[in-house]
MARBA-3410 file (N, C-alpha, C, O; in Angstrom, 1 decimal):
132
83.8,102.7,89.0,85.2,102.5,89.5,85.0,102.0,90.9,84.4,102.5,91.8 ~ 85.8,100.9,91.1,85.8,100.7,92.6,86.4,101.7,93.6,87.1,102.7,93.3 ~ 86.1,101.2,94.9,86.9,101.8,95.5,88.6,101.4,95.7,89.5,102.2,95.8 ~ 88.7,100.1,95.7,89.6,99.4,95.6,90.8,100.5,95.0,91.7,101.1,95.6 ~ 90.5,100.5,93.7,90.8,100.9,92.6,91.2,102.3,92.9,92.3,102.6,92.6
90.5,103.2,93.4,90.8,104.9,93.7,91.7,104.5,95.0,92.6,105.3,94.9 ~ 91.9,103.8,96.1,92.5,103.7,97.0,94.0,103.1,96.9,94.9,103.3,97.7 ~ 94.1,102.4,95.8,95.5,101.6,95.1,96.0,103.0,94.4,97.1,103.4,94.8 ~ 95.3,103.7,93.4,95.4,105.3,92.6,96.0,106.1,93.6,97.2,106.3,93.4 ~ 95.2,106.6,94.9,95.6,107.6,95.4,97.2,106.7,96.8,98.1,107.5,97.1
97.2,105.5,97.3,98.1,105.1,97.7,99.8,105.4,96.1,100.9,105.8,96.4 ~ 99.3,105.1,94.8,100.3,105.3,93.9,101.0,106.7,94.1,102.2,106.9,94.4 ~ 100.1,107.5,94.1,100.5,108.7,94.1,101.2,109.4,95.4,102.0,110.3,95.5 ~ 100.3,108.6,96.4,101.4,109.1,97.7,102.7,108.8,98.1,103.3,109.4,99.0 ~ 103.2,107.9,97.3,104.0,107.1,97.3,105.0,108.0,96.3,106.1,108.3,96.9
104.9,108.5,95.2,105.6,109.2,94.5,105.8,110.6,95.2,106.7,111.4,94.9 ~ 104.9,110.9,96.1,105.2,112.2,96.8,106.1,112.3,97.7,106.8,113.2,98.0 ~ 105.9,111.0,98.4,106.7,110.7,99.7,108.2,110.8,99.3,109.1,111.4,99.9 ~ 108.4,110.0,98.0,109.8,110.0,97.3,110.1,110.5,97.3,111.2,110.5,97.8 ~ 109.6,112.0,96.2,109.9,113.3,95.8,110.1,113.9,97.2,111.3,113.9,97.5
109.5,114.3,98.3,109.7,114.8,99.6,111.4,114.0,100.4,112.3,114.7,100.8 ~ 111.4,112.8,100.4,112.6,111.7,100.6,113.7,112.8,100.3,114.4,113.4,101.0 ~ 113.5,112.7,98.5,114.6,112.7,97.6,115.1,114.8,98.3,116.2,115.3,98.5 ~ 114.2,115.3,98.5,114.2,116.7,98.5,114.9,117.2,99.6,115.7,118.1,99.7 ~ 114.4,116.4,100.4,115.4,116.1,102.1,116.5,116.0,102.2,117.3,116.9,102.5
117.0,114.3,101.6,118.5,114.2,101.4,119.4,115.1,100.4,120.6,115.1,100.7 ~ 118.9,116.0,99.2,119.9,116.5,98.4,120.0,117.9,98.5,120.9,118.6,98.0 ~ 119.1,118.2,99.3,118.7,120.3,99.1,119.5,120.4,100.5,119.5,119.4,101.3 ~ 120.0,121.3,100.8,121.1,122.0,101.4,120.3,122.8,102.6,119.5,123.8,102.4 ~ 120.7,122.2,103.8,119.8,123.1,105.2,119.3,124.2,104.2,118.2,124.1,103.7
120.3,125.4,103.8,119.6,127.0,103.7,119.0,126.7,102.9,118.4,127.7,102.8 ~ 118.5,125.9,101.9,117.7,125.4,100.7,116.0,125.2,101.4,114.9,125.7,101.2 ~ 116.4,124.1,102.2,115.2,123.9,103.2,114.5,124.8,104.2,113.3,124.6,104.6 ~ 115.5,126.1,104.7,115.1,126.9,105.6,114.1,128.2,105.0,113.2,128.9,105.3 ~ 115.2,128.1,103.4,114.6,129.3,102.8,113.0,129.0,102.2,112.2,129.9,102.0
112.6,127.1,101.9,110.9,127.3,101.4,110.6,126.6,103.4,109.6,126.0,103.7 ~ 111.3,127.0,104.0,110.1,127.3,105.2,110.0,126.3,105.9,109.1,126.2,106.8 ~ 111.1,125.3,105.7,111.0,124.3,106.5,112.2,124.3,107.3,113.3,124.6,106.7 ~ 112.2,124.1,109.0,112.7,124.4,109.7,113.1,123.3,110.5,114.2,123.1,111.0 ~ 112.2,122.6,110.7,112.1,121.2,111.6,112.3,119.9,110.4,111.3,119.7,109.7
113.4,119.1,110.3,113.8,117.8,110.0,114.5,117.0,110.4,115.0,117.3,111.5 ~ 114.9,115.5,109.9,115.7,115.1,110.7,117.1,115.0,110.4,117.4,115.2,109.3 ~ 118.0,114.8,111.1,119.1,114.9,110.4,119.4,114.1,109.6,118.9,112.9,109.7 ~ 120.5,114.6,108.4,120.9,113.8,107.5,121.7,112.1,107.7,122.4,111.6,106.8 ~ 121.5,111.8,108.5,121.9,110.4,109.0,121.1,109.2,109.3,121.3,108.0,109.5
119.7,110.2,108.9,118.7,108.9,109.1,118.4,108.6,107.6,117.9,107.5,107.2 ~ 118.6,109.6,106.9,118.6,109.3,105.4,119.3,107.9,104.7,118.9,107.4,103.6 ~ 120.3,107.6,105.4,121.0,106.4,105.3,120.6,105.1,106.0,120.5,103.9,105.6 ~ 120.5,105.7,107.2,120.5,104.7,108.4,118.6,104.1,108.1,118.5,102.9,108.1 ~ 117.8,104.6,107.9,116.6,103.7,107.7,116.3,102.8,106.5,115.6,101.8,106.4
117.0,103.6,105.3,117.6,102.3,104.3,118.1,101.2,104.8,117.6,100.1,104.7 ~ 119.3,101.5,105.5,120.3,100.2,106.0,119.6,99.4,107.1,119.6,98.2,107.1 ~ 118.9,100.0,108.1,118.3,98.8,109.0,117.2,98.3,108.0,117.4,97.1,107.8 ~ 116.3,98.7,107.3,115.5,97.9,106.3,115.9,96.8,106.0,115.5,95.7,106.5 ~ 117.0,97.0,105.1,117.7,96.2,104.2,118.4,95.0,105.2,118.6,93.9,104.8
118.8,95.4,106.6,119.6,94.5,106.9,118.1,93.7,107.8,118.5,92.7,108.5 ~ 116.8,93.8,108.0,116.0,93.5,109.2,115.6,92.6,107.7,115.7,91.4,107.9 ~ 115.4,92.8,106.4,115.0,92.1,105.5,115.8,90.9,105.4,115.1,89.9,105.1 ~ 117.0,90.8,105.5,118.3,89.8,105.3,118.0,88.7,106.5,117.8,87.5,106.4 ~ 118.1,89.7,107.9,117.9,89.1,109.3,116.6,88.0,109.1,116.7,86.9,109.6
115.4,88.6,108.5,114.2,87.7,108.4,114.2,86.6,108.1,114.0,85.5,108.7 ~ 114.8,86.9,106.4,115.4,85.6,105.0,115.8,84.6,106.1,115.3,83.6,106.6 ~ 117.1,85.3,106.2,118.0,84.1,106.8,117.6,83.2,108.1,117.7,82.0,108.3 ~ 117.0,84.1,109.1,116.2,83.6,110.0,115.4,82.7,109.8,115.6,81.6,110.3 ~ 114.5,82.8,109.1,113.5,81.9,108.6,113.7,80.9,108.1,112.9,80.0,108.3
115.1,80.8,107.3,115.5,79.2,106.8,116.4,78.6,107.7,116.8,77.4,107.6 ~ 117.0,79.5,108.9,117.7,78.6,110.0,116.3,78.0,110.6,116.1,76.8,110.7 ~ 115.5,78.7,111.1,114.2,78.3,111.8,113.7,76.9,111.0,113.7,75.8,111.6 ~ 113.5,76.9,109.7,113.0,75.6,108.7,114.6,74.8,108.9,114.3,73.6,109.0 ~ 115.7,75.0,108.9,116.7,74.0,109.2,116.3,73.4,110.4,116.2,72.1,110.5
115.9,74.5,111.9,116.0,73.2,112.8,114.8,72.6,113.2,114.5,72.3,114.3 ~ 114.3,72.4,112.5,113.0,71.8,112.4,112.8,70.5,111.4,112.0,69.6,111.5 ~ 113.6,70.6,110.7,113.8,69.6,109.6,114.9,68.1,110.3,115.9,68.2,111.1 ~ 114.1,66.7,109.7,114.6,65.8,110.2,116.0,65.8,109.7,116.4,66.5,108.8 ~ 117.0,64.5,110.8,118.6,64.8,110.0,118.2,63.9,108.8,117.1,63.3,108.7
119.4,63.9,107.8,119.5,63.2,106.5,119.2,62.2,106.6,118.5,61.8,105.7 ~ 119.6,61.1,107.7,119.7,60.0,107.3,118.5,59.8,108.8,119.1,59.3,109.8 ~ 117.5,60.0,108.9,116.3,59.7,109.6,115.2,58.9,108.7,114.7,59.0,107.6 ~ 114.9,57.8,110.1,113.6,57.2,108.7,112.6,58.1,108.6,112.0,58.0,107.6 ~ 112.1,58.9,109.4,111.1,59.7,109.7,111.0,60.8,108.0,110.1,61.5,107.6
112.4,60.4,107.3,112.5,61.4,105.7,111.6,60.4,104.9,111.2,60.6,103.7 ~ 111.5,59.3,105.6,111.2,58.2,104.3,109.6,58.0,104.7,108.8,58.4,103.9 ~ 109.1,57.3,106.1,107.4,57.2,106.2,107.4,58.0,107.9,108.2,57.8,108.8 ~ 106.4,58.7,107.8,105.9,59.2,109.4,104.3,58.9,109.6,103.5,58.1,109.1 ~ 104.4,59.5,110.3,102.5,59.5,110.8,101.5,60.0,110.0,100.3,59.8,110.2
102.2,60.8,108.8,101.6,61.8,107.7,101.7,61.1,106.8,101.1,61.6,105.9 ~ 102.4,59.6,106.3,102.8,59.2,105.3,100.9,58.7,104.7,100.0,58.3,105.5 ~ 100.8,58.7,103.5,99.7,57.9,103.2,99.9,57.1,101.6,100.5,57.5,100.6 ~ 99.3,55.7,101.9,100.2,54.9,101.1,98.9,54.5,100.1,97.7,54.5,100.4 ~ 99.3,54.1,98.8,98.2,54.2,97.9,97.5,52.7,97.7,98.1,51.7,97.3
95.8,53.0,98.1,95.3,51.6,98.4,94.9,51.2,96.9,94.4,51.8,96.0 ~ 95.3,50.0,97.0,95.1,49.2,95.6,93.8,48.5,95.6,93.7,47.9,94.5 ~ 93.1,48.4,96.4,92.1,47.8,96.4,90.7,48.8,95.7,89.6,48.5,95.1 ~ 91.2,50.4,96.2,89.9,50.9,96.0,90.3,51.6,94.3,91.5,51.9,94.0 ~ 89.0,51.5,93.5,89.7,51.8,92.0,89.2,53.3,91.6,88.0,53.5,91.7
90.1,54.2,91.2,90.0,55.6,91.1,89.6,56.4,89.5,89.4,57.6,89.2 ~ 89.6,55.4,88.8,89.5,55.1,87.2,88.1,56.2,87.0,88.3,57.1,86.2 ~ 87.0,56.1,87.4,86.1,56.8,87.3,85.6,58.1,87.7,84.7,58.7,87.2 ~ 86.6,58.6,89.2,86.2,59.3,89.9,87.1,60.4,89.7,87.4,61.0,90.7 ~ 87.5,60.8,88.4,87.6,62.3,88.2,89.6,61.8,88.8,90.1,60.7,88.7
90.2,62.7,89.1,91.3,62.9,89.6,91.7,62.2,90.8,91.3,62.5,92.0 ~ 92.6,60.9,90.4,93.6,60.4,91.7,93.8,61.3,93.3,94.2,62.5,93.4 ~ 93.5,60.4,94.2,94.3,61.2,95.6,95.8,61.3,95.3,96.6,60.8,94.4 ~ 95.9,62.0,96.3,97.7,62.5,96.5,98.1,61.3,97.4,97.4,61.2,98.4 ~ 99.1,60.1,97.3,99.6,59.5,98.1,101.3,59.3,97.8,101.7,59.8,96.7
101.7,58.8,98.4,103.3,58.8,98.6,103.8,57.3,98.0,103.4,56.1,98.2 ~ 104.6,57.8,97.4,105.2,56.3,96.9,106.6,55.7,97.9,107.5,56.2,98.5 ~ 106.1,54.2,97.7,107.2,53.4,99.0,108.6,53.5,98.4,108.9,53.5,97.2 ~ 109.3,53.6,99.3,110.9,53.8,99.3,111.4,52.8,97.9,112.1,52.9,96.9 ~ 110.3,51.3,98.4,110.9,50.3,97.0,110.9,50.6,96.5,112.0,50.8,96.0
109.7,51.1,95.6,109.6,51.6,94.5,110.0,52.2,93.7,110.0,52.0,92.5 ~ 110.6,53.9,94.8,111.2,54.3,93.8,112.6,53.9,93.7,113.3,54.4,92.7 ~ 113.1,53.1,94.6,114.4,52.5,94.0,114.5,51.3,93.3,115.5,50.6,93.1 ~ 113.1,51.1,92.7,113.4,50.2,91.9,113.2,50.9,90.3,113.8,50.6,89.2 ~ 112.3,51.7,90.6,112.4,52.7,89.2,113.8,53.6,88.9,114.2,53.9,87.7
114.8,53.9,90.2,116.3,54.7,89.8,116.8,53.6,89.6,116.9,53.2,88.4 ~ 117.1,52.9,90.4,118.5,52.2,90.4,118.2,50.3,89.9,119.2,49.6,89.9 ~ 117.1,49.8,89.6,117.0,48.5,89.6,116.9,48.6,87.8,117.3,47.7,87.2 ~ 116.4,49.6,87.1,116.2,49.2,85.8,117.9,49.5,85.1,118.1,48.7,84.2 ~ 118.8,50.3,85.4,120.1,50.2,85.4,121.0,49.2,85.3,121.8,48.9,84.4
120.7,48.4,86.8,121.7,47.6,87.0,120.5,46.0,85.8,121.2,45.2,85.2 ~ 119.5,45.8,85.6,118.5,45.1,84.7,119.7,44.9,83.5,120.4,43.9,83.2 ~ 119.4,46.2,83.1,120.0,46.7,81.4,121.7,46.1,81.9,122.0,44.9,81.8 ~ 122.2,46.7,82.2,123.9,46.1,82.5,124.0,44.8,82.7,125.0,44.2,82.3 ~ 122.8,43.8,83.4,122.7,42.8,83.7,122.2,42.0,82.3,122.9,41.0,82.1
121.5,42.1,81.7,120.8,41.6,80.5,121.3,41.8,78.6,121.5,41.0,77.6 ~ 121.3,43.0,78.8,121.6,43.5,77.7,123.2,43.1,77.3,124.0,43.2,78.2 ~ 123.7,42.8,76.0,125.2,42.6,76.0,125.7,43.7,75.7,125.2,44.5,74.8 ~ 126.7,43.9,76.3,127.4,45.4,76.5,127.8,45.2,74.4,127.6,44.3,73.6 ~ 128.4,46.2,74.3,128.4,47.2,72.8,130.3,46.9,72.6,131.2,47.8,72.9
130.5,46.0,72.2,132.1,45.7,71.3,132.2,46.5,70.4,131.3,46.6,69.6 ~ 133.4,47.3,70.4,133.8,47.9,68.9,134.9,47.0,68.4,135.4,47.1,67.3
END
């Protein structure tokens, strides 16, 4: 057995104790607590209150994190959305047919508007529309 393995086991188990101790805190009644001998805790207010800042420091993160990636992100109508200094454009000269798996490169703006919007207006242009 690894150690890995007994260290994930005995972390499970502390974790289930910690709960059971949690759970034993919040519902057992001071004289409940005083009588098996425990004297020193904290008050019943943090029982709530470290749930609630959790939960709200977890929200605070989320949402932080995607305003942080909002202001960082170009506006909509920037060319910098379409080619930058990162852009890499696919050389036609060098041939990839042999060499296992294509690079990753970016396709030009034309292109893909000629693949949405040019085979559309093609068909409406060519084809005769459908008389009933």
């Amino acid at each position: 057995m690894k150690s890995i393995e007994i260290y994930g086991f005995i972390g499970w188990i502390a974790s289930y104790i910690v709960f059971v101790v949690y759970l034993a805190w919040v519902f057992l009644p001071e004289s409940a607590l005083h009588s098996l001998g425990i004297h020193y805790f904290p008050q019943k207010y943090w029982a709530l209150a470290i749930p609630s800042f959790f939960v709200a420091t977890i929200f605070t993160v989320i949402t932080g994190y995607a305003a942080l990636n909002y202001c960082f992100c170009n506006h909509f109508n920037s060319y910098e959305n379409i080619e930058d200094k990162y852009t890499r454009l696919h050389n036609l000269k060098k041939t990839e047919l042999h060499e296992g798996l294509p690079e990753v490169y970016d396709i030009p703006i034309n292109v893909v508007n000629n693949v949405l919007y040019w085979q559309k207006e093609m068909i409406e242009k060519y084809l005769p529309k459908h008389q009933d």
